[in-house]
C-alpha positions as CSV (number, residue, x, y, z in Angstrom):
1,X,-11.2,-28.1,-12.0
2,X,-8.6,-27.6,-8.6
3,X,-7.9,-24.3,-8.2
4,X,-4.9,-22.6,-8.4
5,X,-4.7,-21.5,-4.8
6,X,-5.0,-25.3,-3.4
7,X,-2.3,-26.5,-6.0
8,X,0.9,-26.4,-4.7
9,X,-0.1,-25.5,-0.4
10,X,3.3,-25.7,1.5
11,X,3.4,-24.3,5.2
12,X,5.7,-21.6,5.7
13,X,8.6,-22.0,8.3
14,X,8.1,-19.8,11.2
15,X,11.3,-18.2,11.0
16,X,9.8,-16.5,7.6
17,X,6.8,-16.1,8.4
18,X,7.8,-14.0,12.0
19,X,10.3,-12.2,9.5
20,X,8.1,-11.3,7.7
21,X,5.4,-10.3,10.1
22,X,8.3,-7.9,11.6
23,X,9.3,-6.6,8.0
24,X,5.3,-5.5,7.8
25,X,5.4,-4.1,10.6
26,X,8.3,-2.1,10.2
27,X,7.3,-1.0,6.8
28,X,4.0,0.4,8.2
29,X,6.1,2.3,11.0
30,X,8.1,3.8,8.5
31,X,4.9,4.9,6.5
32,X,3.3,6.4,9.2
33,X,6.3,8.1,9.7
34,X,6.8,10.0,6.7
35,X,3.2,10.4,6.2
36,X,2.8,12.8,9.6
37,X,6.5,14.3,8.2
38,X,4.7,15.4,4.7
39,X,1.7,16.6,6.6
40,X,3.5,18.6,8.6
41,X,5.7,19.7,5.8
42,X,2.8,21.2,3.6
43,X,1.4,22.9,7.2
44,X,4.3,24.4,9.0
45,X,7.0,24.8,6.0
46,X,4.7,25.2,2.9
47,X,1.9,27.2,5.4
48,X,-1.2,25.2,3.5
49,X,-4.2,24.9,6.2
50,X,-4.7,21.2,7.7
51,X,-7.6,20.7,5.2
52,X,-5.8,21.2,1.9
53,X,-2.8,18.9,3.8
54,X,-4.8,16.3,4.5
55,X,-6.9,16.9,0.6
56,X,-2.8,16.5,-1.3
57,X,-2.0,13.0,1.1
58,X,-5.0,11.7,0.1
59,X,-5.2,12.6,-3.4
60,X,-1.7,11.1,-3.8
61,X,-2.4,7.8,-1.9
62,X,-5.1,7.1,-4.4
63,X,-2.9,7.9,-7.4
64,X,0.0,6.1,-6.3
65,X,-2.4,3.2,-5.3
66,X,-3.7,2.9,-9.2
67,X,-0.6,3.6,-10.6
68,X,0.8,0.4,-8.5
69,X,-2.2,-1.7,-9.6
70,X,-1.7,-1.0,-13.0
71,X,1.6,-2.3,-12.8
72,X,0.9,-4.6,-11.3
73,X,-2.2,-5.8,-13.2
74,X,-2.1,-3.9,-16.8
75,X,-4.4,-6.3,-18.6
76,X,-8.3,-6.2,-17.7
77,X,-8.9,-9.3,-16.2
78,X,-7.3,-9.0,-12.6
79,X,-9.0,-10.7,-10.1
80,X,-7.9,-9.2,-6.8
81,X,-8.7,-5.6,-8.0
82,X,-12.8,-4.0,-8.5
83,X,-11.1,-1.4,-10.6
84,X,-9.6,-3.6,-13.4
85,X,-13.0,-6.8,-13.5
C-alpha cells in the first residue's frame, strides 16, 4: 500500500514557499518578543524572582502546547504526537 505522504507530491512555487519561510520567521520574532515582555512583566511589575518567571513561562508553554495537540488530535491514534500513540 502507497502511502499517503507520496500520493498527491506537487512542488510548491517559490513565491509560497519564501512567503511562507518569511511569515515563520516573523511569527517566531514576534514570540520571542512577547515571551522576554511576560518575563520581564512577572520580574519587574509583578516583583516574582527570575526563577519562579522562568518556572510560570514554562509551565504555560507546556500546557498551551497539549491543549493545542489535543485540538488538534483528540482521538488516540495521532501519529505525529508520543503523547497521544
Amino acid at each position: 500500500m502507497e502511502s499517503g505522504l507520496n500520493h498527491h507530491h506537487r512542488k510548491v512555487p517559490l513565491g509560497q514557499r519564501l512567503a511562507f519561510s518569511l511569515g515563520h520567521i516573523l511569527n517566531d520574532l514576534c514570540a520571542s518578543m512577547w515571551f522576554t515582555y511576560l518575563l520581564l512583566f512577572f520580574h519587574k511589575v509583578l516583583k516574582f524572582d527570575s526563577f519562579l518567571s522562568g518556572i510560570l513561562m514554562l509551565v504555560g508553554q507546556v500546557n498551551m502546547h497539549n491543549f493545542l495537540l489535543k485540538i488538534h488530535c483528540p482521538t488516540e491514534g495521532c501519529s505525529f504526537s508520543p503523547f497521544f500513540t
